[in-house]
C-alpha positions in Angstrom: 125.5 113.0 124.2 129.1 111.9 125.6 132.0 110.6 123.5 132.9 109.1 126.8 132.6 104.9 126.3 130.0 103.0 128.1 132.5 100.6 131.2 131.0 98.7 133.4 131.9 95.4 135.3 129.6 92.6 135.0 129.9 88.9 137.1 131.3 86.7 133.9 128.8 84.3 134.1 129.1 81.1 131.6 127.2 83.1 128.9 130.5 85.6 128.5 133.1 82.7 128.7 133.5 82.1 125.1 133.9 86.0 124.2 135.6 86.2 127.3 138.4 83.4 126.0 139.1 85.8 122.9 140.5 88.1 125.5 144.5 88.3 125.5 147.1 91.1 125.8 150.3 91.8 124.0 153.2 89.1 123.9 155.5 91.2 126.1 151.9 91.4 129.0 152.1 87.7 129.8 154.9 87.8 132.0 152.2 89.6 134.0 149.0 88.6 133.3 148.7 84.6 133.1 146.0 82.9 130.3 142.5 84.1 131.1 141.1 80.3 130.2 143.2 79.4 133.4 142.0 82.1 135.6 138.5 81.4 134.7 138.8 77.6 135.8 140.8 78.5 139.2 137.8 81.1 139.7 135.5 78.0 139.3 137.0 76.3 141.7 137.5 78.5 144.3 134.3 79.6 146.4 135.9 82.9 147.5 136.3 83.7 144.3 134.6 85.9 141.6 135.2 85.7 137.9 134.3 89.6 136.2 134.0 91.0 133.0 135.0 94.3 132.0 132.4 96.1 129.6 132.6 98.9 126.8 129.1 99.6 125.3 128.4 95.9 126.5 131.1 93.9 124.5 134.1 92.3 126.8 137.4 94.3 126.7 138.7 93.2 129.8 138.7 90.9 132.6 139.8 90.6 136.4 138.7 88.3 139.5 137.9 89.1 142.8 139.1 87.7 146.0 137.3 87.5 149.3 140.2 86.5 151.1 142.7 89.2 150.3 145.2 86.8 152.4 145.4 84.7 148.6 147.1 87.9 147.2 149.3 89.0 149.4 149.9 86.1 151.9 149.2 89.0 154.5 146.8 89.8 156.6 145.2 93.4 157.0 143.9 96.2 159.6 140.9 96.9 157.3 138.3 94.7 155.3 140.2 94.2 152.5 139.1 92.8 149.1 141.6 91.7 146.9 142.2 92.1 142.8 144.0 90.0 140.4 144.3 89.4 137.1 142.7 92.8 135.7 144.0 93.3 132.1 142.2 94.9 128.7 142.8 93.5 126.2 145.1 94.3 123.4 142.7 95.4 120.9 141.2 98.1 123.1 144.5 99.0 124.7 146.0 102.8 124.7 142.9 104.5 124.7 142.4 104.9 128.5 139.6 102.4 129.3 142.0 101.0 131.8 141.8 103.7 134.0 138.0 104.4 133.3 137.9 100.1 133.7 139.6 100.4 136.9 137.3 103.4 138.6 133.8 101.5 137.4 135.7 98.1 139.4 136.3 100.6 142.7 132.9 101.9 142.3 131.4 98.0 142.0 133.2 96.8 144.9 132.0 99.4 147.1 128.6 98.9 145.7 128.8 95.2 145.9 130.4 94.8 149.2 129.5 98.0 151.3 132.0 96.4 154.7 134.9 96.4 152.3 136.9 99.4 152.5 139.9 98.8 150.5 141.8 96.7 147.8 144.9 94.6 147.5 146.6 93.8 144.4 150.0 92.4 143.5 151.9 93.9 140.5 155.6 92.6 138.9 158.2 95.7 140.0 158.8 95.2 135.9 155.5 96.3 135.1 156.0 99.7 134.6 152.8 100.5 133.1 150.4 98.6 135.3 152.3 100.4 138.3 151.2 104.2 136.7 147.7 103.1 136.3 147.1 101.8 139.7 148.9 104.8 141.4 146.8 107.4 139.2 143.7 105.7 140.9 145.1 106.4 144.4 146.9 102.9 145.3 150.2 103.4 147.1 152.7 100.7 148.3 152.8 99.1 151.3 156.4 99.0 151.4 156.4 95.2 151.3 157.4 92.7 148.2 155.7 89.5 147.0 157.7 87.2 146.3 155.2 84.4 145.2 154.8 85.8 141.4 155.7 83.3 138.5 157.9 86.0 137.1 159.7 87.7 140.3 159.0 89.8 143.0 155.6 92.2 142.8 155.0 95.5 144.8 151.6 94.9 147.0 149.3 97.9 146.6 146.4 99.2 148.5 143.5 101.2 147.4 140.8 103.1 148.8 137.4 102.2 148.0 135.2 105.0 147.8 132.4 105.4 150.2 
């Protein structure tokens, strides 16, 4: 038997939304990471795109979206089929015990599962956001040298990330 946790990504259908609204992270986080109530209702409303829960042992730690359009991330356009990622945070309860990067390998693994023309992934992450920018480049993003400057709280790297085949 494996003291490894049980993470897995799940669509967050209506079913999840009122554990999913416990969800938050810690004060200092919300620079980066906006209310999850609010990116629930934008994911609603926007066809391309998808609302996900993030899993340990089958109780919500975590949340992120997906976008179809990876243009609504970066307001670029690129070579590859590109998915994009936002708003991918655990929350505070479960934080500091690694499931972020265990959470972020089972959302590569899903994407490539889910959408098998896809072959990489956009994010957007605050220059400030020191610890969000070691996660994603332990899991193989890299920079594209470029800087968003559409964040609510100043200019974010844009990152790109293989998805495995």
């Amino acid at each position: 038997m494996s003291d490894r946790p049980d993470i897995r990504v799940v669509p967050a259908d209506a079913t999840r939304y009122p554990t999913l609204l416990q969800l938050h992270v810690h004060e200092p986080q919300r620079d980066f990471v906006g209310p999850i109530a609010v990116s629930l209702a934008d994911a609603m409303l926007c066809e391309d795109s998808e609302a996900m829960a993030i899993l340990c042992d089958d109780e919500p730690i975590g949340f992120y979206r997906i976008e179809k359009k990876p243009r609504s991330i970066a307001d670029m356009d690129f070579e590859k089929p590109t998915l994009g990622l936002r708003s991918f945070f655990i929350d505070a309860r479960w934080q500091g015990q690694g499931l972020g990067t265990l959470a972020l390998a089972a959302v590569m693994r899903d994407l490539a599962h889910r959408h098998p023309g896809a072959r990489n992934v956009v994010l957007t992450v605050n220059v400030r956001n020191t610890s969000a920018l070691a996660l994603y480049r332990r899991a193989g993003f890299r920079e594209t040298g470029g800087l968003y400057h559409g964040g609510r709280s100043g200019p974010q790297h844009v990152m790109l990330g293989a998805l495995p085949l």
